[in-house]
C-alpha positions in Angstrom: -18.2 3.3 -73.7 -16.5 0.8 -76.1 -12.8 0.0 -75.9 -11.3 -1.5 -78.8 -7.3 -3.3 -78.8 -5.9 -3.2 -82.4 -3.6 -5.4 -83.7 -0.6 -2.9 -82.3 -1.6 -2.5 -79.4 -3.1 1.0 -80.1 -6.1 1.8 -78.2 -9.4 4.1 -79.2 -12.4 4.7 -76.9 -15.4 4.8 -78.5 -18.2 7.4 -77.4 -18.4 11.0 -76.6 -15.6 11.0 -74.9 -13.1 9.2 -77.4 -9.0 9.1 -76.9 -6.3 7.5 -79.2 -2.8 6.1 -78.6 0.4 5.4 -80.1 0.1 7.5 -82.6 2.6 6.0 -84.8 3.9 9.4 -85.9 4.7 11.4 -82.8 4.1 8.7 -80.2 1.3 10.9 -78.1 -2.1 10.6 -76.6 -4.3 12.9 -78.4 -8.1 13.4 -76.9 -10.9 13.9 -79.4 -12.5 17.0 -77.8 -15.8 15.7 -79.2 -17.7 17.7 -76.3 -15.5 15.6 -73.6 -16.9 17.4 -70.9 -20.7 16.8 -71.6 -20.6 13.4 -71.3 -18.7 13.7 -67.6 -21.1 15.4 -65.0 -19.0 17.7 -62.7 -18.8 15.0 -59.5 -17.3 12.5 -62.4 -14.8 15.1 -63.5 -13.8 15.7 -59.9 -13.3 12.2 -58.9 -11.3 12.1 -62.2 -8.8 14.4 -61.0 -8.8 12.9 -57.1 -8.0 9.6 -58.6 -5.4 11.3 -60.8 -3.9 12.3 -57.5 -3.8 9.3 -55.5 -4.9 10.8 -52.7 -4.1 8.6 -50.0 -0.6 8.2 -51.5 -0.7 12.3 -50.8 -2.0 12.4 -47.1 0.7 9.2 -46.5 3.2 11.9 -48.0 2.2 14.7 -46.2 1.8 12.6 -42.8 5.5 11.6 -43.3 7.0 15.7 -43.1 5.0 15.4 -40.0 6.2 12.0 -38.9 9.9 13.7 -39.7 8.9 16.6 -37.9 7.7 14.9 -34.5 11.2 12.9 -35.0 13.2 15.8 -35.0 11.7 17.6 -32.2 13.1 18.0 -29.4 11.3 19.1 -25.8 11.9 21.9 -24.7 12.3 23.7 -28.0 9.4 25.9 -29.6 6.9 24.5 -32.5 6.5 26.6 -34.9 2.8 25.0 -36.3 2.6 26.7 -39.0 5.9 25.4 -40.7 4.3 22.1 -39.8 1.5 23.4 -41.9 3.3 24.1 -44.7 5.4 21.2 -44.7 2.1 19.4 -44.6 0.9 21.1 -47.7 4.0 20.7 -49.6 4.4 16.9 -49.2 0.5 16.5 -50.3 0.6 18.8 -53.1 3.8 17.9 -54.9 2.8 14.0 -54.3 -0.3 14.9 -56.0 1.8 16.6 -58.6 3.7 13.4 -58.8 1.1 11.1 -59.2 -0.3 13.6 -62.4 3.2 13.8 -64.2 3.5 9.8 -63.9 -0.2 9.4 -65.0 1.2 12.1 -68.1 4.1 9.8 -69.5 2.6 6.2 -68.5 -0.8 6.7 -70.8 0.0 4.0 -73.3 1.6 1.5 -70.8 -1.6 2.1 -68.6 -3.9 1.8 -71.6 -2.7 -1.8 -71.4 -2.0 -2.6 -67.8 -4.9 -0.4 -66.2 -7.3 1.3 -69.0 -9.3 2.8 -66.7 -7.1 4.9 -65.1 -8.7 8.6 -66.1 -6.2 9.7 -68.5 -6.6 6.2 -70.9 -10.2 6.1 -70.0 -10.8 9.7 -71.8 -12.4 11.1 -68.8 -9.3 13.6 -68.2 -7.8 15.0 -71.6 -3.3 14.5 -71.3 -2.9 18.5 -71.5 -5.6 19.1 -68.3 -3.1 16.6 -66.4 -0.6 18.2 -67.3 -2.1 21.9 -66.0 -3.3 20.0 -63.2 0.3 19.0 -62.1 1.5 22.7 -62.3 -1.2 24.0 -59.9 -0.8 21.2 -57.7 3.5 22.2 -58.2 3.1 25.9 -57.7 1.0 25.1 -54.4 3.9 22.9 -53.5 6.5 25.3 -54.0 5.2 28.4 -52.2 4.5 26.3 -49.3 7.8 25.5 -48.9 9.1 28.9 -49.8 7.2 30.0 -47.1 8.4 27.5 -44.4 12.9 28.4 -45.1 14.9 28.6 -48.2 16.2 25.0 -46.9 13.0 23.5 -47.9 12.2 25.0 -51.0 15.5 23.4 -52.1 14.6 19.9 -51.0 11.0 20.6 -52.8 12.4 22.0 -55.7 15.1 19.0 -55.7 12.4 16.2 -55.3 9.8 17.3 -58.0 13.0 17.6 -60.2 13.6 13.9 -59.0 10.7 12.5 -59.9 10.3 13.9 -63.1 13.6 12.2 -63.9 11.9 9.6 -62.8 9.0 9.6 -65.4 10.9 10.9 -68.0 14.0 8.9 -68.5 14.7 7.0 -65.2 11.4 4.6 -65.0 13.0 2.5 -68.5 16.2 2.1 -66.9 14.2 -0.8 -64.5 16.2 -0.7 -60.8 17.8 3.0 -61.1 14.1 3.9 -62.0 13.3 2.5 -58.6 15.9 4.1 -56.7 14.9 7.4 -58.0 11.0 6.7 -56.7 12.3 5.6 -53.6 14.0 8.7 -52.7 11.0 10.5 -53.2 9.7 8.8 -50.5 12.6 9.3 -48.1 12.6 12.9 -48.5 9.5 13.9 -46.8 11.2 12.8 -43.6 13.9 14.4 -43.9 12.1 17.7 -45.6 10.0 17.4 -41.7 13.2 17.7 -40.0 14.9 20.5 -42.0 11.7 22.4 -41.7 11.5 22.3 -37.8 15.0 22.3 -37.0 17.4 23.6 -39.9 19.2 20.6 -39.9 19.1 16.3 -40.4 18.7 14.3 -37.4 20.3 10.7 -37.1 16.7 9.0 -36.5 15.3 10.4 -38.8 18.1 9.5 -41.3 17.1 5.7 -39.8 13.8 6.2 -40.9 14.6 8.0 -44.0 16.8 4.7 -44.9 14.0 2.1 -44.1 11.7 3.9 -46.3 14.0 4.0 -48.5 14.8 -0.2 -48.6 11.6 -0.4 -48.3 9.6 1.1 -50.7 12.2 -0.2 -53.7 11.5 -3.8 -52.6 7.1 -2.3 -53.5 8.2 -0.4 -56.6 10.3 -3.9 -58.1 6.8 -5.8 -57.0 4.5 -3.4 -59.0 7.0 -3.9 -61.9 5.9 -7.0 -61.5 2.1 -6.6 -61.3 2.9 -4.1 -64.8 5.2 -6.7 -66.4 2.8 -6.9 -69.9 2.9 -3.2 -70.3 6.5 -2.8 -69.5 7.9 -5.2 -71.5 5.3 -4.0 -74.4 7.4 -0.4 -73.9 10.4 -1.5 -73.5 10.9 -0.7 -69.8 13.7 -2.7 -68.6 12.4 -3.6 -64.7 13.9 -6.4 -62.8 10.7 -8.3 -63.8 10.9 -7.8 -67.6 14.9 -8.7 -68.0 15.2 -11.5 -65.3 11.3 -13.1 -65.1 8.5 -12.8 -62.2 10.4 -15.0 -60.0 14.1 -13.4 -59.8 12.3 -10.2 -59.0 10.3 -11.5 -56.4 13.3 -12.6 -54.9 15.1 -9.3 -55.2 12.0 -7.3 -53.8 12.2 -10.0 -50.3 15.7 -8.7 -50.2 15.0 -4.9 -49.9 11.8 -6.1 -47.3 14.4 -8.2 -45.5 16.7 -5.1 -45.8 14.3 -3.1 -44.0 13.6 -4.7 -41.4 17.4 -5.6 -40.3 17.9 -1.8 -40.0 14.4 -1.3 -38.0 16.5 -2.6 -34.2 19.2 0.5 -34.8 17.4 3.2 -33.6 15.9 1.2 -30.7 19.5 -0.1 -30.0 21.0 3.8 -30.2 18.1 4.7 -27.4 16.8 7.5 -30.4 13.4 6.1 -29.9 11.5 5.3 -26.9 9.8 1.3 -25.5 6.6 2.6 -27.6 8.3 1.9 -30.8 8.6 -1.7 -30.1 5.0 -3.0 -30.9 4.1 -1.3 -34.2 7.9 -2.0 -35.4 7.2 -5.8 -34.6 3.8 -5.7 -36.9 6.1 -4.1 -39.4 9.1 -6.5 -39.8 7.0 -9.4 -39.1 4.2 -8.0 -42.2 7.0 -7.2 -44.1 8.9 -11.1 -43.7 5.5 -12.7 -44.2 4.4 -10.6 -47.7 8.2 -11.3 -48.7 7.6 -14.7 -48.6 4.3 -15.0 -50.1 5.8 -13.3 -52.5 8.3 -15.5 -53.3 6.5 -18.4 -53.0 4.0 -17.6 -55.7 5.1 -14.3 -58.1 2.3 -14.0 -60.2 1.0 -10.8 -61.0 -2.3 -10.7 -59.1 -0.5 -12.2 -56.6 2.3 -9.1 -56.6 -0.7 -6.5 -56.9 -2.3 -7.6 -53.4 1.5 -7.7 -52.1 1.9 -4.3 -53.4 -1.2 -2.9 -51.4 -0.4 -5.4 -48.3 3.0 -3.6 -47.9 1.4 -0.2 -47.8 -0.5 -1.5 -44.5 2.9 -2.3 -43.3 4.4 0.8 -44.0 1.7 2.8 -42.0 2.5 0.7 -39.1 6.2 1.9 -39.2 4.9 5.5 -39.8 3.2 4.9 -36.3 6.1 2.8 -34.9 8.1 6.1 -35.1 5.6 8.1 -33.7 5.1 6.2 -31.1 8.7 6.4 -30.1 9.4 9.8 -29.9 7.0 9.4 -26.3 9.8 8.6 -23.2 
């Protein structure tokens, strides 16, 4: 397969399985069905659609209703395991949902900052996304139907975020990441409304760090995608104020973070357990901050942006760890 860059930045792939952007008319990927599918075997189609998904972004997503789950329990009180289930399912699936839709409306920007993600590499067609995504959001939704009308809310309220998101919110630079970073705080807070009906002030803490947290990762990959964003005109912190401003402004989210990490420690909400992994945390998060500072570029940024995910399974476990007395 033979990728060729015109001079306006439209992209074809040459082969059997053959895909076109920026079509200067109605600005859309269209995909050559040129017998797409007999150049793929069927283990190369699947892993098309798994990387579509982001699959451990998923299981990090469905993890966290548990994590908000195990925070709002309270001893003494009966688990219902199959809400726990469902809220499993729910966070996985409408990630995976997510990650599709995103994939959808960042074709051409990925065709430039990462062609071989599946959608700009040909090997998955922009409408199949697309139907992918709505399984993935039907699964979504009747898991949380099925856990309390509570939760289907929240679902129905963060698939409707996140399309936002993609849509309209990711040009708009910061805002964009604000609207990602709720997202992510939600499954916590979806784990407590789904075992106990209501929000629980640690797992609003937690909730809050994610929060800080992952905006400080989403302005560092606006670094890492700086060339394709500024190409589309997507205003992130990186594109209007340079590399090195939004380096800075990522540290101060981190930074952020981890002042808010001693509260729940300091309100006795969690127990001596949370101590360790919340020290690997703050002191991961100080140390990638100033890396980052110290040298913005964008290969740089894209190791930051996958060191910080390390980091933020550490304060997944930080939290689990303290619900033991």
């Amino acid at each position: 397969m033979q990728i060729i860059f015109t001079d306006k930045l439209r992209v074809k792939y040459t082969g059997e399985n053959r895909i076109k952007l920026s079509n200067p008319n109605t600005n859309l990927i269209t995909c050559t069905q040129t017998n797409v599918d007999e150049g793929l075997d069927d283990m190369t189609k699947l892993g098309s659609y798994i990387r579509l998904l982001r699959p451990v972004n998923c299981f990090m997503m469905g993890f966290a209703v548990l994590v908000g789950a195990s925070l709002a329990y309270t001893i003494g009180v009966e688990l219902n395991w199959l809400s726990l289930f469902y809220g499993f399912i729910t966070g996985f699936a409408l990630t995976g949902a997510s990650m599709a839709i995103n994939d959808y409306y960042d074709r051409e920007i990925d065709a430039i900052n990462d062609p071989r993600r599946p959608i700009p590499s040909g090997q998955i067609c922009p409408a199949e996304a697309l139907t992918f995504a709505s399984v993935l959001t039907i699964a979504g939704f009747a898991a949380a139907y099925l856990t309390n009308l509570l939760c289907f809310g929240v679902a129905i309220l963060s698939i409707l975020v996140f399309t936002t998101y993609s849509t309209i919110g990711k040009r708009s630079g910061l805002p964009g990441n604000f609207l990602v970073s709720i997202c992510v705080a939600i499954p916590f807070i979806y784990g407590s409304m789904a075992v106990t009906g209501e929000l629980r002030l640690n797992v609003l803490l937690f909730a809050a760090i994610a929060f800080l947290s992952n905006t400080g990762r989403e302005i560092t990959k606006g670094i890492v995608d700086t060339e394709g964003d500024r190409t589309k005109g997507i205003k992130t912190l990186a594109v209007r104020h340079g590399e090195k401003k939004a380096a800075v402004a990522a540290a101060l989210f981190y930074v952020l973070a981890v002042l808010l990490s001693p509260i729940p420690w300091a309100l006795n909400l969690v127990g001596v357990w949370f101590i360790p992994f919340v020290v690997v945390t703050d002191n991961g998060l100080i140390y990638s901050s100033l890396k980052l500072m110290k040298n913005p570029s964008r290969e740089h940024a894209r190791k930051t942006k996958r060191l910080v995910l390390l980091w933020f399974g550490f304060g997944l476990f930080a939290f689990i760890a303290g619900t033991v007395r």
